[in-house]
C-alpha positions in Angstrom: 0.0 0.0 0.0 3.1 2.1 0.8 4.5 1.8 -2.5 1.3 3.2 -4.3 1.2 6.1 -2.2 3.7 7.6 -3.6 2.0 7.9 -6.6 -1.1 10.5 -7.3 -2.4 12.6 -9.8 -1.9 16.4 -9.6 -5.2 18.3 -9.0 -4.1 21.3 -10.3 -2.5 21.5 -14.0 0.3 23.4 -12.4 1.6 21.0 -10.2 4.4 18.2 -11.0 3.7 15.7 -13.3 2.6 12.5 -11.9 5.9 11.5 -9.0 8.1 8.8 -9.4 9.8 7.3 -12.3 7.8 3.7 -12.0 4.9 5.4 -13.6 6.7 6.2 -16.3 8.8 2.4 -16.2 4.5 1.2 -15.7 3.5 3.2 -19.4 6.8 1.6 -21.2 5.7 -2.0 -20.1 2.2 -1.4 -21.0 3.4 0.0 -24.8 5.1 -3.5 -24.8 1.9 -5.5 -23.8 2.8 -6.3 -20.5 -0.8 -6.8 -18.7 0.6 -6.8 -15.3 1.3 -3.2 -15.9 -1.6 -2.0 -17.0 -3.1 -4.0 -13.3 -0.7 -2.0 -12.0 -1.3 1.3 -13.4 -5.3 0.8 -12.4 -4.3 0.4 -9.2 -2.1 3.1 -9.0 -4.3 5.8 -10.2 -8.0 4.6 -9.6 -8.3 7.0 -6.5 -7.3 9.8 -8.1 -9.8 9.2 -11.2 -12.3 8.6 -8.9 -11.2 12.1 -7.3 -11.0 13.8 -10.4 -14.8 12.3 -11.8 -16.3 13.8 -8.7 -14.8 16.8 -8.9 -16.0 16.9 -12.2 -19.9 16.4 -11.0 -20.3 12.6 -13.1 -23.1 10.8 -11.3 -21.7 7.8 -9.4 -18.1 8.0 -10.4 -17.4 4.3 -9.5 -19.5 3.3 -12.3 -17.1 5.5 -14.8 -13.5 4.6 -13.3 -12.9 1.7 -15.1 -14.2 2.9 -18.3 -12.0 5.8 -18.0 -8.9 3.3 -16.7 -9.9 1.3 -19.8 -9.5 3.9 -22.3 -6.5 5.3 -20.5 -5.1 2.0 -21.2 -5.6 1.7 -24.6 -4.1 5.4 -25.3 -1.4 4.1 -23.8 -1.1 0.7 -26.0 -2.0 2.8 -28.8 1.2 5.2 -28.0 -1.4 8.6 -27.8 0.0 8.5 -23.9 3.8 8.3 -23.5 4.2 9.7 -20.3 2.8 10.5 -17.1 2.0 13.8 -18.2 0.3 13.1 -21.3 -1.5 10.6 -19.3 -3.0 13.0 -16.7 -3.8 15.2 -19.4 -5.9 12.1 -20.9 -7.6 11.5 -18.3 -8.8 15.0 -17.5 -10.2 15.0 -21.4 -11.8 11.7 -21.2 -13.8 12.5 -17.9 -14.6 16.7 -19.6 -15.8 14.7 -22.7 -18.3 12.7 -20.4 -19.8 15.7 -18.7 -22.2 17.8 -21.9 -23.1 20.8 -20.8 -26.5 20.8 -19.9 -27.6 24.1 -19.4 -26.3 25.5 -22.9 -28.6 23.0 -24.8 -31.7 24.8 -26.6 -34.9 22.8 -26.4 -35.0 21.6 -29.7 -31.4 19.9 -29.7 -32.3 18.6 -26.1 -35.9 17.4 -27.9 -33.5 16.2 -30.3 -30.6 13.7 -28.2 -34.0 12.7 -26.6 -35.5 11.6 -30.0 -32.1 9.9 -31.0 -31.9 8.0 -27.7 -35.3 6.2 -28.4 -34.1 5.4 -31.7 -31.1 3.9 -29.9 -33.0 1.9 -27.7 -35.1 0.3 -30.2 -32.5 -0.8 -31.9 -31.3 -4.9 -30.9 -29.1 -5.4 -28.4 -25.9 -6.6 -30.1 -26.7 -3.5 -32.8 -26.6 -1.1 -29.9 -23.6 -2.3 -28.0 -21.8 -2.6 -31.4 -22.5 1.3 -32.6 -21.6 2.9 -28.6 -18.3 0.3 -28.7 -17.6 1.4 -31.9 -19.0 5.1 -32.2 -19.0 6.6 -28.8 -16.1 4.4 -26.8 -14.1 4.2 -30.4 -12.9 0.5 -30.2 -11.3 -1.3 -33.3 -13.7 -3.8 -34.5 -11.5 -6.6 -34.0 -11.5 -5.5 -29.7 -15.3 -5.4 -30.3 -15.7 -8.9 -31.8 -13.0 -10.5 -29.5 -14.9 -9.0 -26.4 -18.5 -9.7 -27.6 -17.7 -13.3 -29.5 -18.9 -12.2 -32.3 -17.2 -12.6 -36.0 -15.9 -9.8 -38.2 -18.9 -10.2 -40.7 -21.6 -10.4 -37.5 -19.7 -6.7 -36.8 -21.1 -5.0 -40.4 -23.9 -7.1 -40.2 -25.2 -5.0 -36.9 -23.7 -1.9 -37.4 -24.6 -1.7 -41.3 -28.0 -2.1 -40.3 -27.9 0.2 -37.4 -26.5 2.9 -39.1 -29.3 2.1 -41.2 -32.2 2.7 -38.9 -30.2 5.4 -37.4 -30.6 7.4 -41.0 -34.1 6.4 -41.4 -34.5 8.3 -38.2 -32.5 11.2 -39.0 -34.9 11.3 -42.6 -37.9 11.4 -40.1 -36.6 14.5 -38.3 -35.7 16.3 -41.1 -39.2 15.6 -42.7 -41.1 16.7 -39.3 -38.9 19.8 -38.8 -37.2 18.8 -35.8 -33.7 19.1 -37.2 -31.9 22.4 -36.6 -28.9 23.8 -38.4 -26.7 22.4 -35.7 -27.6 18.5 -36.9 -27.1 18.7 -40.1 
């Protein structure tokens, strides 16, 4: 427990960089697919997401942390994060990117994200799971069909044909005059 103490996240943007050279030993081994590490890493920096998504105001942060550890994770296999710093800054975009601001919406583009969640929800279930994976958490569709057991051609299958009645939607709104200039 000592030896993960030593590691936190700054809450300022002006403070050091994450402390300690092992976090930066901790991104190297994860770059080189070493899943201990990326265990590690979790471990080492789940308080301080937590922190940071309540800070933020997300609604039951425990719920988000591993989603954001997740795609931490990735951005680090993927080589977007290369360093402690470049991680912190990750994660404080990740959790913004979760928080739309609520106030600023109009009630037509409200009415709108409304309307586009129903047609979301009456989509199937695979269908669905495959357009957020693929759309909103941006997962390779090889992750998605390794994760879900599903093959490569199952993958187009569902998210041809949600995109499908996704666009039959959108040609609904723009016929009953929902649609404003900022959906296009």
């Amino acid at each position: 427990m000592a030896a993960t103490a030593a590691y936190r996240l700054p809450t300022e943007l002006n403070e050091e960089p994450l402390e300690g050279s092992n976090l930066q030993t901790l991104i190297l081994r994860i770059q080189r697919e070493d899943s201990s590490a990326a265990a590690q890493l979790s471990e080492t920096i789940t308080g301080a997401v937590r922190l940071m998504l309540r800070r933020s105001g997300v609604e039951n942060p425990d719920a988000k942390i591993n989603e954001v550890l997740f795609n931490a994770v990735d951005a680090i296999r993927s080589c977007e994060v290369d360093s402690p710093k470049t991680l912190l800054q990750f994660v404080r975009a990740t959790i913004q990117k979760r928080k739309p601001p609520v106030a600023a919406l109009s009630n037509s583009t409200i009415q709108y994200h409304q309307q586009v969640t129903k047609a979301l929800a009456r989509l199937p279930d695979r269908h669905r799971e495959i357009i957020r994976r693929f759309y909103f958490l941006d997962q390779t569709p090889e992750f998605i069909c390794i994760d879900m057991g599903i093959t490569q051609t199952q993958f187009e299958t569902g998210r041809t044909s949600a995109k499908s009645a996704l666009m039959n939607f959108r040609r609904g709104i723009r016929s009953s005059g929902l649609e404003t200039e900022r959906h296009p």
